[in-house]
Backbone and ligand atoms as CSV (ligand in chain L), in Angstrom:
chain,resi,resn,atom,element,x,y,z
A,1,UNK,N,N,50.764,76.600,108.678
A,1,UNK,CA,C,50.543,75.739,107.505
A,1,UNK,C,C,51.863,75.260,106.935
A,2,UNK,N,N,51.936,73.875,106.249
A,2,UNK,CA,C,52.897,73.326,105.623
A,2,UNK,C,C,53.403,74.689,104.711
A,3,UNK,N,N,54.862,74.355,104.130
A,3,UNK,CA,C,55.090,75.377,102.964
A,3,UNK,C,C,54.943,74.937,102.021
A,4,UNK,N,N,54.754,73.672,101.506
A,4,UNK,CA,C,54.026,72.732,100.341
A,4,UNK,C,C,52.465,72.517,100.874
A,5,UNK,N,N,51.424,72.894,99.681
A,5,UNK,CA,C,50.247,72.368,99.899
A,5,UNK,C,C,50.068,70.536,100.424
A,6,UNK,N,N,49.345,70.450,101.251
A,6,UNK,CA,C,49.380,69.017,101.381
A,6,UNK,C,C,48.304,68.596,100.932
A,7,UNK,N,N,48.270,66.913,100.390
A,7,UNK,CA,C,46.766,66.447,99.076
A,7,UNK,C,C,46.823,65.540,99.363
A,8,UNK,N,N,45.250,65.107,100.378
A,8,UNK,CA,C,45.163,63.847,100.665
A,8,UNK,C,C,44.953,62.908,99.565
A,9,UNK,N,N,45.721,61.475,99.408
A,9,UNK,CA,C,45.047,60.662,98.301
A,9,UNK,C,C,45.076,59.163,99.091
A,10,UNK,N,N,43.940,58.557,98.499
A,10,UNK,CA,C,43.405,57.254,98.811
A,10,UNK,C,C,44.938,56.493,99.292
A,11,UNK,N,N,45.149,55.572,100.048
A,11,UNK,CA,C,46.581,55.016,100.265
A,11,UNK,C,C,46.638,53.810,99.402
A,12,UNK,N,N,45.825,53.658,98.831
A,12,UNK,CA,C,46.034,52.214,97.867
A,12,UNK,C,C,46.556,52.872,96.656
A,13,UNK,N,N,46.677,54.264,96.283
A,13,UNK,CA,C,46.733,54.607,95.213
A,13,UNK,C,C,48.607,54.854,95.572
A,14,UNK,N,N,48.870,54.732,96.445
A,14,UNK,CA,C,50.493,55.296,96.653
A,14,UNK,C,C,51.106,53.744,96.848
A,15,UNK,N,N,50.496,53.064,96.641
A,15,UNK,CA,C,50.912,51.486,96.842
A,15,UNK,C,C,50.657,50.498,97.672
A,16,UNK,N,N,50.451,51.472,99.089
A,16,UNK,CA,C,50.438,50.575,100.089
A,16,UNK,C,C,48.957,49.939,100.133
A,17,UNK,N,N,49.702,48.026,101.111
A,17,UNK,CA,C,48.500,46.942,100.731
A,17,UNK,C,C,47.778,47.013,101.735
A,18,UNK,N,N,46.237,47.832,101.083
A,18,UNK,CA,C,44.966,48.248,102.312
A,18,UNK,C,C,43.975,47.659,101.313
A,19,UNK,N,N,43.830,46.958,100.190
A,19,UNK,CA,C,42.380,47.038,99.746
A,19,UNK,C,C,42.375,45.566,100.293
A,20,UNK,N,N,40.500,45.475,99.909
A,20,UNK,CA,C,39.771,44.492,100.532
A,20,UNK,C,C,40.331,42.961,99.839
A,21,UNK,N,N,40.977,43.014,98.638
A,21,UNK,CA,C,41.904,41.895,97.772
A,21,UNK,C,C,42.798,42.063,98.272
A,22,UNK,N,N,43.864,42.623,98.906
A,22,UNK,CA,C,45.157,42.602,99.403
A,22,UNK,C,C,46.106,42.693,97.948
A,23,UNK,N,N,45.464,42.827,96.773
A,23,UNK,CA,C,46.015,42.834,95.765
A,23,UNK,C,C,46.455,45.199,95.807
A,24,UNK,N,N,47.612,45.060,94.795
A,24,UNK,CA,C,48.077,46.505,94.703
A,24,UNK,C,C,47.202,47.027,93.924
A,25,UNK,N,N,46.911,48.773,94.125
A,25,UNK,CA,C,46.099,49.579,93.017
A,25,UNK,C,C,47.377,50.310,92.510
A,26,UNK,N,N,48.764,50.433,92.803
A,26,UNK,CA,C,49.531,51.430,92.602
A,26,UNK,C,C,49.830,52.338,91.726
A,27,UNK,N,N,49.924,53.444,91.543
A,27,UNK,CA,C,50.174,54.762,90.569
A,27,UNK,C,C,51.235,55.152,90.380
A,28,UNK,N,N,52.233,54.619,90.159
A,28,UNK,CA,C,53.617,55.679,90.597
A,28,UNK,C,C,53.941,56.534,89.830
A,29,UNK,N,N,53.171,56.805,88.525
A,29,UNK,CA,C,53.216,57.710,87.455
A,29,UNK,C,C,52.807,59.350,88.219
A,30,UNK,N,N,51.495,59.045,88.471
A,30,UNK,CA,C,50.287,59.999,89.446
A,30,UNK,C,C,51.812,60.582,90.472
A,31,UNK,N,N,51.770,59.526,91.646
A,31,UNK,CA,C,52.124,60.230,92.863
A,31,UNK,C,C,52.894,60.627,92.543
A,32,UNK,N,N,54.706,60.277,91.769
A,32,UNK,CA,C,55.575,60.944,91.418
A,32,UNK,C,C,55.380,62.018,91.096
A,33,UNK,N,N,54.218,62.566,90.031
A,33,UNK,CA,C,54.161,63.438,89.438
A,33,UNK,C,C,53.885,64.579,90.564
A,34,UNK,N,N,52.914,64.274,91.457
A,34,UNK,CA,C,52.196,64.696,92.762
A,34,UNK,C,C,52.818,65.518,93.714
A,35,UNK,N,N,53.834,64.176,93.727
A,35,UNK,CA,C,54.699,65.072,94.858
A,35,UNK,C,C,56.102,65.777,94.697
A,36,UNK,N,N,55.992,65.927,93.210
A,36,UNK,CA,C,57.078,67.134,92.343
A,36,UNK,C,C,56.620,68.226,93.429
A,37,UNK,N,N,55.045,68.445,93.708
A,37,UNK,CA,C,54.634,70.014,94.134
A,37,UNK,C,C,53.726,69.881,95.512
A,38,UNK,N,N,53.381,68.328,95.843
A,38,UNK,CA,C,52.715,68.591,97.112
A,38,UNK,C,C,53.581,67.530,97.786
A,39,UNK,N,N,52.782,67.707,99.127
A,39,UNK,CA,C,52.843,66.520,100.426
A,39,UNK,C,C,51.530,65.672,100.536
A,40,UNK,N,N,52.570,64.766,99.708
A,40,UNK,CA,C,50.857,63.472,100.115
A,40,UNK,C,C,50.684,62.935,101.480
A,41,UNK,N,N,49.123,62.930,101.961
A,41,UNK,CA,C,48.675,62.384,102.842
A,41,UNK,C,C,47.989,61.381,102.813
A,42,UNK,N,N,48.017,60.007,102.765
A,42,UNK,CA,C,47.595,58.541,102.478
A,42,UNK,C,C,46.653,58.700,103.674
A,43,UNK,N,N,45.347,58.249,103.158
A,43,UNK,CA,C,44.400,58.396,103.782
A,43,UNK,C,C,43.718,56.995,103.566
A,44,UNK,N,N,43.432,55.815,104.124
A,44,UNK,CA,C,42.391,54.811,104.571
A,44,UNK,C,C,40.992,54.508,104.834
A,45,UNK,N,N,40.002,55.154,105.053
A,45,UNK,CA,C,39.024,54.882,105.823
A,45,UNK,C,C,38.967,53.442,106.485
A,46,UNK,N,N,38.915,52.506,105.273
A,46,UNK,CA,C,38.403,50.928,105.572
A,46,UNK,C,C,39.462,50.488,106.452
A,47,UNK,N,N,40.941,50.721,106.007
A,47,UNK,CA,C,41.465,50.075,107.247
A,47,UNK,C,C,41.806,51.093,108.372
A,48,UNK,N,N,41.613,52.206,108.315
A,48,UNK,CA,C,41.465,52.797,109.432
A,48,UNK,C,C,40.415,53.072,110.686
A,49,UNK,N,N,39.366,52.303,110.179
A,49,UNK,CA,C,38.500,52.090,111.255
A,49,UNK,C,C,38.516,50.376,111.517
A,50,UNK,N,N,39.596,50.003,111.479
A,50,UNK,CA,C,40.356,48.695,111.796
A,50,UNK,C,C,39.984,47.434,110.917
A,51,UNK,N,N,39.544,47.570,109.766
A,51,UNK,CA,C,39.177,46.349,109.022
A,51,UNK,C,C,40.515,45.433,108.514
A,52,UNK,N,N,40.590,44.665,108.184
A,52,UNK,CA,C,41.696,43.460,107.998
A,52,UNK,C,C,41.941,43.659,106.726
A,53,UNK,N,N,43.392,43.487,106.250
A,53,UNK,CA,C,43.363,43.201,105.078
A,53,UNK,C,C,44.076,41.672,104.829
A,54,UNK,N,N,43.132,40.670,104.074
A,54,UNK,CA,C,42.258,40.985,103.038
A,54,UNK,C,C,40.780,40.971,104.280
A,55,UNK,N,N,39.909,41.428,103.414
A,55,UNK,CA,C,38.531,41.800,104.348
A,55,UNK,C,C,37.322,41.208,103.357
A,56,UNK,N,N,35.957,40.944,103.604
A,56,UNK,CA,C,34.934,40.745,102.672
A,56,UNK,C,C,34.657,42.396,101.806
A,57,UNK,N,N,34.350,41.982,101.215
A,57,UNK,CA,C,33.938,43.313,99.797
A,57,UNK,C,C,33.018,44.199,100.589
A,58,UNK,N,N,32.534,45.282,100.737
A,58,UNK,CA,C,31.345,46.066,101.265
A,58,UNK,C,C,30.960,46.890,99.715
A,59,UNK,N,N,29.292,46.872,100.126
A,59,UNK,CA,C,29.021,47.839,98.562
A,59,UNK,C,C,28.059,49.076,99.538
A,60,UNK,N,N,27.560,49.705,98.702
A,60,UNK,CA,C,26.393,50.785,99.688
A,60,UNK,C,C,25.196,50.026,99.134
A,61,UNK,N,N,24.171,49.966,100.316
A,61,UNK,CA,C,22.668,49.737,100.065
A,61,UNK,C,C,21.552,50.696,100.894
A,62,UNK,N,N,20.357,50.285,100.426
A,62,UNK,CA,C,19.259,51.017,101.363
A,62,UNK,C,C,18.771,52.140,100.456
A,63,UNK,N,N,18.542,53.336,101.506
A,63,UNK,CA,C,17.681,53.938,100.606
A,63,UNK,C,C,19.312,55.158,100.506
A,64,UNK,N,N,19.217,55.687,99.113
A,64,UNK,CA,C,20.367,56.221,98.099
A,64,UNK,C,C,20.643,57.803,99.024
A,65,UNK,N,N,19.237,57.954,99.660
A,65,UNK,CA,C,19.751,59.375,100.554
A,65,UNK,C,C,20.748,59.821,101.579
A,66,UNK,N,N,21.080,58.031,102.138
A,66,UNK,CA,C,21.422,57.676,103.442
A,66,UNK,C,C,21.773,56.562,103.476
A,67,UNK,N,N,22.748,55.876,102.237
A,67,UNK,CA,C,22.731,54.363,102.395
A,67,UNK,C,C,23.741,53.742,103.284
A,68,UNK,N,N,23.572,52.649,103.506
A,68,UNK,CA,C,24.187,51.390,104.479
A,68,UNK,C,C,25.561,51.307,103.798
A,69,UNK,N,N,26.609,50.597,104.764
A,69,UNK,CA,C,27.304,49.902,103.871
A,69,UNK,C,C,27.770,48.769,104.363
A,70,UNK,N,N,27.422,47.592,103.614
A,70,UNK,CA,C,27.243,46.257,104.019
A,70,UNK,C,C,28.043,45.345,103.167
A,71,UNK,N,N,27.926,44.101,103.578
A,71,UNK,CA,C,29.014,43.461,102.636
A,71,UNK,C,C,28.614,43.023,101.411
A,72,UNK,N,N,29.394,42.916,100.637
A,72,UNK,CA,C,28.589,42.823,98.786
A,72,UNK,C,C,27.979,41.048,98.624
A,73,UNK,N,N,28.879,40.081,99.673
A,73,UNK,CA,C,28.663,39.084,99.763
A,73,UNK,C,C,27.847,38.210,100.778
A,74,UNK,N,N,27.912,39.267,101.678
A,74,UNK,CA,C,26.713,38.885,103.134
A,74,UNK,C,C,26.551,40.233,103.317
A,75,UNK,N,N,25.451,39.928,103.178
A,75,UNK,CA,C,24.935,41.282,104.110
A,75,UNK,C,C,24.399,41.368,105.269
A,76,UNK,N,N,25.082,40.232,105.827
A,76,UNK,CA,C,24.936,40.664,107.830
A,76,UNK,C,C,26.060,41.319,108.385
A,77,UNK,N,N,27.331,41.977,107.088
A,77,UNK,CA,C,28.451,42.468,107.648
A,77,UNK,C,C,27.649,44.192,107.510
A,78,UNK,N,N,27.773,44.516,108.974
A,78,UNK,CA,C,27.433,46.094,108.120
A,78,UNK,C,C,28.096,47.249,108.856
A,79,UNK,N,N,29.158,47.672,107.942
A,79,UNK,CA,C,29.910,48.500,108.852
A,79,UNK,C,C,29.380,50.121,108.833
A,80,UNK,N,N,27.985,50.457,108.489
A,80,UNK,CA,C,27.840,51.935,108.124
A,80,UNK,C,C,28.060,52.566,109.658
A,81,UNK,N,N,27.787,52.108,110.752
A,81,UNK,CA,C,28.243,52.631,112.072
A,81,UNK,C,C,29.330,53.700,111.929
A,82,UNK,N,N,30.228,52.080,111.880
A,82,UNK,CA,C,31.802,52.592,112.331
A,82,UNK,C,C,32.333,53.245,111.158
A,83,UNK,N,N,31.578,53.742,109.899
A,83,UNK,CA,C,32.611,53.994,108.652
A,83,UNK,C,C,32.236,55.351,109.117
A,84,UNK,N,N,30.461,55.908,109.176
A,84,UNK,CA,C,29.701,57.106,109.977
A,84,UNK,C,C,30.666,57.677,111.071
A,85,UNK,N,N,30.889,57.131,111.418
A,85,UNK,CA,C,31.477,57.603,113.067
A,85,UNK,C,C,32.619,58.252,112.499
A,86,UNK,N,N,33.546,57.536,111.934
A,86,UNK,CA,C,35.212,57.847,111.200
A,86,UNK,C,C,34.750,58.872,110.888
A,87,UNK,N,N,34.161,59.211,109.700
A,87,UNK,CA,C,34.072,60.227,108.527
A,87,UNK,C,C,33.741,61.336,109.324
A,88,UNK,N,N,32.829,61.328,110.945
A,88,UNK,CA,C,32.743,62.266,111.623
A,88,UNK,C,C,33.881,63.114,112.328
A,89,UNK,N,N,34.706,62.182,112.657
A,89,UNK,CA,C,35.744,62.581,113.565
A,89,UNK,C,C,37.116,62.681,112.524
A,90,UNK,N,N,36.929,62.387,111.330
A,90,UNK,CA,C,38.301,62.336,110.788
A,90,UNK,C,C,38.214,63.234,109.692
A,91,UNK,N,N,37.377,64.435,109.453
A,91,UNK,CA,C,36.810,65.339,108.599
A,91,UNK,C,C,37.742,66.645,109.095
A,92,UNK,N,N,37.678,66.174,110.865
A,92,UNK,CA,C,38.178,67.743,111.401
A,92,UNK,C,C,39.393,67.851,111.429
A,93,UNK,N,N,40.385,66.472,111.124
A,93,UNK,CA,C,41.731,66.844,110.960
A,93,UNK,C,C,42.167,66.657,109.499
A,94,UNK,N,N,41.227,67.516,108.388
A,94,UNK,CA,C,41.549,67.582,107.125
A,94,UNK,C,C,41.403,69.028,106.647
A,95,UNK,N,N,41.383,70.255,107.519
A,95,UNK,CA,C,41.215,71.428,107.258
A,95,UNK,C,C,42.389,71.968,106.448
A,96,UNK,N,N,43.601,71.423,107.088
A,96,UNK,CA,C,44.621,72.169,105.823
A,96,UNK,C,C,44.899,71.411,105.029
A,97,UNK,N,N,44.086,70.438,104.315
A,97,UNK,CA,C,44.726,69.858,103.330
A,97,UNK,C,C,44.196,70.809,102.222
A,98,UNK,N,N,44.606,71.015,100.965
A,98,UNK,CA,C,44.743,71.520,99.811
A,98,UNK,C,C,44.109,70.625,98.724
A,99,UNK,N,N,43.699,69.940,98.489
A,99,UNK,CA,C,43.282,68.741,97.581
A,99,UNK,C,C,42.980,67.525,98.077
A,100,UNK,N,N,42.462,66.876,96.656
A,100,UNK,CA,C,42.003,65.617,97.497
A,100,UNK,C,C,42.107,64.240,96.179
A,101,UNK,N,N,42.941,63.143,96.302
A,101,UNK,CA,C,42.990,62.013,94.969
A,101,UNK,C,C,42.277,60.927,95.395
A,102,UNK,N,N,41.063,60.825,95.007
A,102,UNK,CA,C,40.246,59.396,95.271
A,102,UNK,C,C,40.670,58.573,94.260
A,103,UNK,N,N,40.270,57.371,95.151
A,103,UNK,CA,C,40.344,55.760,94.463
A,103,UNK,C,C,39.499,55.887,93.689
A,104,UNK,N,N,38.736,55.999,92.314
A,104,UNK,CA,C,37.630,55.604,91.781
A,104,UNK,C,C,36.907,54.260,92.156
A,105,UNK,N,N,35.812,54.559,92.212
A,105,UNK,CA,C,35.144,53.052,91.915
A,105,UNK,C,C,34.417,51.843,93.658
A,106,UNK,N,N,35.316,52.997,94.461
A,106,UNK,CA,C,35.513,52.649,96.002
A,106,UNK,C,C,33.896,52.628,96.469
A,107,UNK,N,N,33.176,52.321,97.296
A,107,UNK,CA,C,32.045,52.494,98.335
A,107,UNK,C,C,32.493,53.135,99.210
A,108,UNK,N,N,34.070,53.385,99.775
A,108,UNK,CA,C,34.005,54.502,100.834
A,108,UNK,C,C,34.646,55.857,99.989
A,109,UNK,N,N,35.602,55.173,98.684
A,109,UNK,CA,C,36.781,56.797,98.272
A,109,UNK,C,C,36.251,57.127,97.168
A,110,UNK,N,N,34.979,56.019,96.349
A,110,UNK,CA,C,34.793,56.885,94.742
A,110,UNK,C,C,33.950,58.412,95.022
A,111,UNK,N,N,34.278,58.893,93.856
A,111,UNK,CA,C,33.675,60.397,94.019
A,111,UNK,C,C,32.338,60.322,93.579
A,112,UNK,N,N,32.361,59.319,91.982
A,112,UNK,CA,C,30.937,59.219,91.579
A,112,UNK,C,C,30.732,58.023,91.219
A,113,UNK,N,N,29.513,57.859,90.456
A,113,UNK,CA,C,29.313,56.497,90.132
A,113,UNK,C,C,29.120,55.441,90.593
A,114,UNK,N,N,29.275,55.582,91.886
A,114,UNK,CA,C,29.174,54.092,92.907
A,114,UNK,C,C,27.583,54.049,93.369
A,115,UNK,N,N,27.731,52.632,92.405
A,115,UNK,CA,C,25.977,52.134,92.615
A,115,UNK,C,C,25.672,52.078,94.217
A,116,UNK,N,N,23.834,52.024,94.640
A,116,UNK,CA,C,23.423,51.745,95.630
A,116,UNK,C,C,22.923,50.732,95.585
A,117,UNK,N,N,22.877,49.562,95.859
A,117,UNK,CA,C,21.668,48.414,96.025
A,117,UNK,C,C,21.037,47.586,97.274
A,118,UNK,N,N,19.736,47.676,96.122
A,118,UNK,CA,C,18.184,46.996,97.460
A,118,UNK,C,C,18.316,45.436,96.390
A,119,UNK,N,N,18.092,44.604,97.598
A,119,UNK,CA,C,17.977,43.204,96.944
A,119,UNK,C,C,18.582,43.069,95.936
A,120,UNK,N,N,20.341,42.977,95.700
A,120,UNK,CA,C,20.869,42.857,95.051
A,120,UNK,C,C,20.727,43.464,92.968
A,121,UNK,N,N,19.643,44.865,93.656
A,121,UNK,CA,C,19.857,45.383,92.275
A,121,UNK,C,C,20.078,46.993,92.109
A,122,UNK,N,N,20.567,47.667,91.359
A,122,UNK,CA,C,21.338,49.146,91.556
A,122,UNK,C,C,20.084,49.745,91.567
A,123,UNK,N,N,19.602,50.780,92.797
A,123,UNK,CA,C,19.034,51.677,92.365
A,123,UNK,C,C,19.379,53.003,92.276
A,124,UNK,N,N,20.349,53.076,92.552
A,124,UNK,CA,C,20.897,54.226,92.375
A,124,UNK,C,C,22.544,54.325,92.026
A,125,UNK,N,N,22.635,54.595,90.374
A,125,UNK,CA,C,24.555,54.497,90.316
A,125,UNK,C,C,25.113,55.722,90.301
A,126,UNK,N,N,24.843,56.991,90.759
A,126,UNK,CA,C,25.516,58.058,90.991
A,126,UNK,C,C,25.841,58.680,91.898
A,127,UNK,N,N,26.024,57.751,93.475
A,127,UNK,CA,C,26.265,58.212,94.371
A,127,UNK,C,C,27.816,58.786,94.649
A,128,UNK,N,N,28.473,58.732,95.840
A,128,UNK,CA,C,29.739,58.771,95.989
A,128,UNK,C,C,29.749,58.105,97.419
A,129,UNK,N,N,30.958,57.151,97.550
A,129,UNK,CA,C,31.626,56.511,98.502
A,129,UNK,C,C,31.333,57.604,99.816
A,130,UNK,N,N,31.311,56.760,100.705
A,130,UNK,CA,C,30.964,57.979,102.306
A,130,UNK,C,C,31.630,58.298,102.328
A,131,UNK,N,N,32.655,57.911,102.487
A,131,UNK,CA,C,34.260,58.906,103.077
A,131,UNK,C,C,34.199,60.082,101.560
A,132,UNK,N,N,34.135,59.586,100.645
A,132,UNK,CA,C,34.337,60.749,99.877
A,132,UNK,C,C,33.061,61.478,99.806
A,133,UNK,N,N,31.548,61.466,99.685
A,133,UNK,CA,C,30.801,62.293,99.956
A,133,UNK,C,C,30.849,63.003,101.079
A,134,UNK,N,N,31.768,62.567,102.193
A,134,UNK,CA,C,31.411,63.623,103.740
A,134,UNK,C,C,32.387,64.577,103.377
A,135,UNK,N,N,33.600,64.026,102.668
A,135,UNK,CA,C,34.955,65.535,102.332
A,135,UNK,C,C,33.878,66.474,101.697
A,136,UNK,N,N,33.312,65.993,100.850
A,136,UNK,CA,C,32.931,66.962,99.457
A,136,UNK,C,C,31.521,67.858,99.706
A,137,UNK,N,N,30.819,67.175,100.739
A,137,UNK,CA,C,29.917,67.892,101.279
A,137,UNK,C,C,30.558,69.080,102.623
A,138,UNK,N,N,31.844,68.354,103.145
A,138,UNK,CA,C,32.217,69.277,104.234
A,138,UNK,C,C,33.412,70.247,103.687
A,139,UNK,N,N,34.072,69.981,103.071
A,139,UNK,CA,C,35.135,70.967,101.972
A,139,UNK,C,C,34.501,71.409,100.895
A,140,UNK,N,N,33.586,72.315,100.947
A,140,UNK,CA,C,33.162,72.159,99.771
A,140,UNK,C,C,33.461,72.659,98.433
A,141,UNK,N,N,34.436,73.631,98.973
A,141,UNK,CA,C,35.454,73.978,97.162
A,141,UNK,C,C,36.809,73.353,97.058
A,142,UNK,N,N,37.083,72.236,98.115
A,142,UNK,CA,C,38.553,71.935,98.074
A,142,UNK,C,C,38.345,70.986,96.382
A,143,UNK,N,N,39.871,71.353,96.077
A,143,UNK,CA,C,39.746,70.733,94.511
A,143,UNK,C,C,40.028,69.113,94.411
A,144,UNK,N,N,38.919,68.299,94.018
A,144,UNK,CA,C,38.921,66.343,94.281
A,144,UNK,C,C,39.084,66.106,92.844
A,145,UNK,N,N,39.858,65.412,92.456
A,145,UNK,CA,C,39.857,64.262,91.338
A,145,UNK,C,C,39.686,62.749,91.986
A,146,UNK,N,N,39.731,61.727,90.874
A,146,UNK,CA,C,40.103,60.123,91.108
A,146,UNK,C,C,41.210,60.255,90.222
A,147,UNK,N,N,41.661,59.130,90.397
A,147,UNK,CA,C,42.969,58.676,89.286
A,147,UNK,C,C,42.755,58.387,87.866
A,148,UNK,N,N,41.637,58.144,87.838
A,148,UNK,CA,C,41.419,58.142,86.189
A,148,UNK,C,C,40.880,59.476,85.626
A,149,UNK,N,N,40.809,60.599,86.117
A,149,UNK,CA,C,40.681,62.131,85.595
A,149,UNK,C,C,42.294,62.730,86.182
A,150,UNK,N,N,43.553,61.716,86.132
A,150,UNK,CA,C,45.054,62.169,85.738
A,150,UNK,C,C,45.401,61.528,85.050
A,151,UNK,N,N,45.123,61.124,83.745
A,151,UNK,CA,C,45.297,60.460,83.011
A,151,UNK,C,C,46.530,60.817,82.141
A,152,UNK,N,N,46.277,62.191,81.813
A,152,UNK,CA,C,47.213,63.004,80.519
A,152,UNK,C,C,47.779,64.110,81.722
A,153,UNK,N,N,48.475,64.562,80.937
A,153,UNK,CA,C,49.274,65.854,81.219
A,153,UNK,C,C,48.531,66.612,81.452
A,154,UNK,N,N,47.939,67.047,80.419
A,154,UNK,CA,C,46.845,68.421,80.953
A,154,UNK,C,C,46.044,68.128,81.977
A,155,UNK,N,N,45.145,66.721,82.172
A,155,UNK,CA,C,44.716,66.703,83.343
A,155,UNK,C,C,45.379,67.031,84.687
A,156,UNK,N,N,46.488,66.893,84.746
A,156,UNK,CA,C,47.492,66.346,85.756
A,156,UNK,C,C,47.920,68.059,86.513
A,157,UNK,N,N,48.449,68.766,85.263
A,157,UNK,CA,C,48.456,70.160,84.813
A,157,UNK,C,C,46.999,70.780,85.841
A,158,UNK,N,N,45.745,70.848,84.932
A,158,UNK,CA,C,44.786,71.421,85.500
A,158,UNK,C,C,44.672,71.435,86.836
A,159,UNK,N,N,44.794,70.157,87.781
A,159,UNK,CA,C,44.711,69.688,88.935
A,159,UNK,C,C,45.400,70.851,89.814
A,160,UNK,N,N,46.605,70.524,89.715
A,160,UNK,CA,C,47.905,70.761,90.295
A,160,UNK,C,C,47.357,72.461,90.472
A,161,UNK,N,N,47.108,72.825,89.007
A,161,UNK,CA,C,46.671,74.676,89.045
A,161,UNK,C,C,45.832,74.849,90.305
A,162,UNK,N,N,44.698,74.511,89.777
A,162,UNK,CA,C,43.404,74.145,91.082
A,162,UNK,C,C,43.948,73.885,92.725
A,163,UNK,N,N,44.550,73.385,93.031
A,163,UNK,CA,C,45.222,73.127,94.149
A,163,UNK,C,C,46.038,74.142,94.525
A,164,UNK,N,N,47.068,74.401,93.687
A,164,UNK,CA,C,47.842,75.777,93.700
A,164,UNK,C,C,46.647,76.992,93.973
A,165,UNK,N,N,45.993,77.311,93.265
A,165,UNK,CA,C,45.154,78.473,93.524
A,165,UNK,C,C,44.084,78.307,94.765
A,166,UNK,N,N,43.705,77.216,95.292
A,166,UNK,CA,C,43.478,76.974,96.402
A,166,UNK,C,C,44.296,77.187,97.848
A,167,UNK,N,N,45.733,76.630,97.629
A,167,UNK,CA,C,46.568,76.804,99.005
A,167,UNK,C,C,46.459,78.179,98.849
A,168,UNK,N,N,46.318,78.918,97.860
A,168,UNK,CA,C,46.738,80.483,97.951
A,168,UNK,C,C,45.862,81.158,98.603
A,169,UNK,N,N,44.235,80.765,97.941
A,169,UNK,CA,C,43.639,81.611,99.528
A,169,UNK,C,C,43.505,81.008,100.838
A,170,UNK,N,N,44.487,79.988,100.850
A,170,UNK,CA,C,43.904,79.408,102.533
A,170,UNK,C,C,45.285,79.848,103.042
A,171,UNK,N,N,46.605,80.265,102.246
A,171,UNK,CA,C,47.322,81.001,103.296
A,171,UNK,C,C,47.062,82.911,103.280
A,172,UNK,N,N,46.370,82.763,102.318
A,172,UNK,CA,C,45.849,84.513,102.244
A,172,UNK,C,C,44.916,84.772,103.698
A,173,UNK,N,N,43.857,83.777,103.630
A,173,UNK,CA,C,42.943,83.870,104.951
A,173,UNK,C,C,43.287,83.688,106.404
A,174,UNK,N,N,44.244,82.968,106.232
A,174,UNK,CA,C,45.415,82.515,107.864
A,174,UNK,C,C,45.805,84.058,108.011
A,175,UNK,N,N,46.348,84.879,106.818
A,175,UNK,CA,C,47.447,85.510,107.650
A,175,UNK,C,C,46.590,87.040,107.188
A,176,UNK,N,N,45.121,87.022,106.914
A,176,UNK,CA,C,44.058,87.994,106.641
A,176,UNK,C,C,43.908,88.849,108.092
L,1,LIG,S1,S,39.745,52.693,97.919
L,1,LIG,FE1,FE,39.864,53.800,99.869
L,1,LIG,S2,S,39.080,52.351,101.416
L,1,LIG,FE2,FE,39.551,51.177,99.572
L,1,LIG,S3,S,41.661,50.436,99.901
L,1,LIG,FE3,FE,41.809,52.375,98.743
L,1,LIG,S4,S,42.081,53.929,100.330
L,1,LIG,FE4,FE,41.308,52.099,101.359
């Protein structure tokens, strides 16, 4: 294992230009603060299962148990295949990470809140982005924020603890 915990976070949130606007989400408040104590790992889904940037918008639809994810503006774009497939194969090289910083608000990185829609109306707004529901269902005590729960210090603080007390039993159990 690293000797710094390593904490995957969304890569739009560290600056680099991956969203579907080609426009920046950047944090440099967050990551600075971040990587006082970890090793960030910039993590993609959308353009890592080769989408373009800039790209059409994708939202989730269908039924909320198992939804699609299609484009917000056509929905003959539908990448739930290839986003499915990723999240399968790219789950197993996230075992030593220590944490996890989602994009809020994402269809593949939000944690919560991301509506589902049938015929352009929400039926469901408390889902989470695939890529971030497959971490959180497959890690299931690793410690996840978004960027808007590091807002303050103490948030930032709490996190960091959580993570810290996490790497501790995953190098306690390595060397158990
Ligand atoms: S929210 Fe996730 S999928 Fe979207 S640009 Fe950021 S890292 Fe990529």
């Amino acid at each position: 294992m690293s000797h710094r915990p390593v904490v995957a976070i969304s890569s739009c949130l560290l600056g680099q230009p991956v969203r579907y606007d080609g426009r920046l989400q950047h944090h440099p408040d967050i990551c600075q603060h971040l990587q006082q104590h970890f090793n960030l790992l910039a993590i993609c889904p959308e353009t890592e299962i080769g989408l373009p940037v800039p790209r059409p918008p994708v939202q989730l639809t269908g039924n909320p148990s198992r939804p699609r994810m299609t484009g917000r503006d056509n929905p003959d774009i539908d990448i739930t295949d290839s986003m499915r497939d990723y999240c399968q194969h790219k789950i197993h090289s996230l075992k030593h990470i220590s944490g996890y910083v989602f994009k809020s608000r994402s269809p593949s990185c939000g944690l919560e809140n991301i509506p589902v829609f049938e015929q352009n109306t929400v039926i469901d707004n408390n889902h989470a982005g695939l890529f971030a529901d497959t971490v959180i269902n497959t890690l299931a005590n690793l410690p996840v924020t978004e960027e808007t729960q590091l807002q303050t210090q103490a948030q930032r603080d709490n996190f960091i603890s959580q993570v810290l007390d996490y790497y501790a039993q995953q190098v306690h159990s390595n060397h158990g």
